[in-house]
N, C-alpha and C positions, 0 to 999 in steps of 0.2 A: 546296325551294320548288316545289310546281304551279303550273303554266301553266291556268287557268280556261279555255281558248280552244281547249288539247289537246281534237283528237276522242275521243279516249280518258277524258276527264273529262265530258262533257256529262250534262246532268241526265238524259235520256234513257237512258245508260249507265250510269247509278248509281243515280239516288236512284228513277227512279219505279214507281208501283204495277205498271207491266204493261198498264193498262188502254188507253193509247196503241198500245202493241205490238197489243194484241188490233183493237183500233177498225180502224186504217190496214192491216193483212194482214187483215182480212175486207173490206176495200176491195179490197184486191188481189186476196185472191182471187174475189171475187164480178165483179171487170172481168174476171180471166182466163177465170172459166167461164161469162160473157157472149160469148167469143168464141171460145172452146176446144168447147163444149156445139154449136153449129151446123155444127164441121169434123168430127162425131165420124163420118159417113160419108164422107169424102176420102179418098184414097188419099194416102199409105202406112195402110190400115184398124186402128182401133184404135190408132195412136198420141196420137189426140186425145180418144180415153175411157179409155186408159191414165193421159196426163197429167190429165185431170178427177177421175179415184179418188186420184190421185197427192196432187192438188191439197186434194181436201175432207180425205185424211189428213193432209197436215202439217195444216192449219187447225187440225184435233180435235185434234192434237199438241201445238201454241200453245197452245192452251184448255189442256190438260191440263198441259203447263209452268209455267202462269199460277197452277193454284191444287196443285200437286204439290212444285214448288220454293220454298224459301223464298225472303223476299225479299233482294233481293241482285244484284250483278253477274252471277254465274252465270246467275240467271232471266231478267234481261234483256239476255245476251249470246242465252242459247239462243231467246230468239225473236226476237233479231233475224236470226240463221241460218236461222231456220224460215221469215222472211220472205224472205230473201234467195233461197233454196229456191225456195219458191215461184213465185216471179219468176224462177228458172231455170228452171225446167220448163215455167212458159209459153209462156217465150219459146222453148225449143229446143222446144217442140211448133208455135208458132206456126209457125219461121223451118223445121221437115220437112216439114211440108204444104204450105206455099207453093212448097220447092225442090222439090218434085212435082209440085206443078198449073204450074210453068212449063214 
């Protein structure tokens, strides 16, 4: 018997196209290089244009996941990783620049 309710069961994670994944991580990353793109001259240099090349590749990665895998668990476990990603590198690009300029 499945539990409908399992994080591991949500339609999200199974059934749908991708096209959510793609929508909500080009959200993210477009807030991340809204505020990564302005630190790219702060000191520690080049951490925050490292994380922006970083950033716009996974994106192209997602895209290329979306229509390279078929559909399936697999395709949308991999870009929710890719998202997740994402939003890592952000944030540790965010949270180096900041532990510098204080």
């Amino acid at each position: 018997m499945t539990d409908p309710t399992r994080q591991r069961n949500q339609p999200a994670l199974t059934i749908s196209s991708g096209l959510i994944w793609l929508i909500l991580g080009g959200l993210l990353a477009a807030i991340s290089l809204v505020l990564l793109i302005p630190m790219r001259d702060f000191a520690p240099h080049g951490v925050a244009l490292a994380a922006v090349i970083a950033i716009v590749v996974l994106y192209a990665g997602m895209v290329a996941v979306r229509f390279a895998v078929p559909p399936g668990r697999l395709r949308l476990a991999l870009m929710a990783v890719d998202m997740i990603t994402i939003a890592v590198v952000a944030l540790g690009a965010v949270v180096a620049v900041a532990l510098v300029a204080t």
